[in-house]
N, C-alpha and C positions, 0 to 999 in steps of 0.2 A: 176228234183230234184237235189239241187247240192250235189257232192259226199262228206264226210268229208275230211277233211285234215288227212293224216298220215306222218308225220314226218322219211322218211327212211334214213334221212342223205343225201343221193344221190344230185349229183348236176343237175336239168335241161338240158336237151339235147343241149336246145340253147345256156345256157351259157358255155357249155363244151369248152375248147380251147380257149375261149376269154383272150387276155392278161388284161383287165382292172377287169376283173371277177378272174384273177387267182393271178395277183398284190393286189387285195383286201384280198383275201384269206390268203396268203403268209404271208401277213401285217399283218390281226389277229393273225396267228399262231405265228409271228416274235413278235410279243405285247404280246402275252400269254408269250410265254417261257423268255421275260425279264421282264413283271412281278412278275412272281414267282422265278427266279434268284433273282431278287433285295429284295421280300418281305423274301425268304430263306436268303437272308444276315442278315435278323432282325432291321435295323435301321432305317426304315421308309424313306429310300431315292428308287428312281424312277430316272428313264429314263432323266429326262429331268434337275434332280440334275447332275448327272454324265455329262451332256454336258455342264451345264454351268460351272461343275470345270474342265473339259476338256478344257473350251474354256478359262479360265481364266488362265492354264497352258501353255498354248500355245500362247494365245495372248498376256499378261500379263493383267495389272490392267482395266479396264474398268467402262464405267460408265454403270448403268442399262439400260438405252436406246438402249445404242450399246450391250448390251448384247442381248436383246430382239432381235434386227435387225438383228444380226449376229449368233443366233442362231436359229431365227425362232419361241420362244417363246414370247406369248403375254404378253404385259408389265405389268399387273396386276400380270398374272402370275409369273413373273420374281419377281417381292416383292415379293411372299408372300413364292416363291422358296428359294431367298437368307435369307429371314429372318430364314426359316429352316436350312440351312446351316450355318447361324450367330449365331446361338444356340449350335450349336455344334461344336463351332470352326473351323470351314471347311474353313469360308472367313471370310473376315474385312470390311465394309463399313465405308468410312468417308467422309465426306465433300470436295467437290472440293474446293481447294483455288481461283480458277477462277471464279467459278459460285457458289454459295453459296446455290443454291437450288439442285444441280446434288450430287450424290451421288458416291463416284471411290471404287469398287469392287474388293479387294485383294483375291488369294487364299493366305492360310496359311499354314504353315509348316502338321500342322494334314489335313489340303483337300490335299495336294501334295500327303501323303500316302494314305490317305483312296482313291484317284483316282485311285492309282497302285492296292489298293483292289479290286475298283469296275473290275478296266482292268480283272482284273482273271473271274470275274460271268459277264463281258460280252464277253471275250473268253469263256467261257463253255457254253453263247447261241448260239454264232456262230457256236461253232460244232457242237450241237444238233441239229439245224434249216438245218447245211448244211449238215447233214450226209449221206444223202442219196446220195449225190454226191461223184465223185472220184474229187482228188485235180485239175485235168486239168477241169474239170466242174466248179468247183466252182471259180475257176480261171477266164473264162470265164461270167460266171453268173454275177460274180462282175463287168465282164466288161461292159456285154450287161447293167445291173442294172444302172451301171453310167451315161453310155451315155444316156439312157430315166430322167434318173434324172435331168442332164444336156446336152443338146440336142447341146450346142455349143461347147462341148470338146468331 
């Protein structure tokens, strides 16, 4: 007869220690606390707003394409991200003079700050997520983090 299921939170024995089991973990915890960062800001912006006006601060203007590919967001995604942004002044999209079907992705004067906004609620998840560490930990953690991320630097 099989036993019921109880729920004790506890993780499995065999998964215990596993880095692809504890990456996973880490990853929802790190999802939870900047989704409630971002939903605590009030304005209906998300994780993957903030990288593309990150990316368009740093890169400058872009077409959607290359935003998608250089951020790692799926291109449908990416519309229907900028048109939220295009609603509240955040970016600009116009017409490439080149290609008349491409669309070139500005941030605007109001995404330059509201970025410096977001920077502060996702400085206050990065302490929260890394608190448990002392700063030469988390120094480290960054490091090891990288290198599996990027395995050739």
């Amino acid at each position: 007869m099989p036993m019921p299921h109880h729920d004790t939170g506890r993780t499995p024995t065999r998964l215990e220690g596993r880095a692809s089991w504890l990456v996973s973990r880490a990853h929802a915890r790190a999802s939870g606390l900047l989704g409630a960062g971002f939903e605590a800001h009030g304005d209906g912006l998300r994780g993957y707003h903030y990288r593309l006006l990150a990316a368009l601060e740093e890169w400058g203007p872009a077409s959607q394409a290359e935003l998608g590919r250089r951020t790692g967001i799926d291109r449908s995604d990416v519309t229907a991200a900028l048109t939220r942004l295009e609603s509240r002044n955040l970016v600009e999209r116009s017409a490439d003079p080149a290609h008349k079907r491409r669309n070139i992705v500005t941030i605007t004067p109001a995404g330059a700050e509201r970025l410096i906004e977001l920077d502060k609620v996702i400085d206050g998840v990065q302490e929260e997520l890394l608190a448990p560490l002392t700063a030469a930990q988390r120094r480290q953690f960054i490091a090891l983090l990288s290198r599996l991320v990027d395995p050739q630097h």
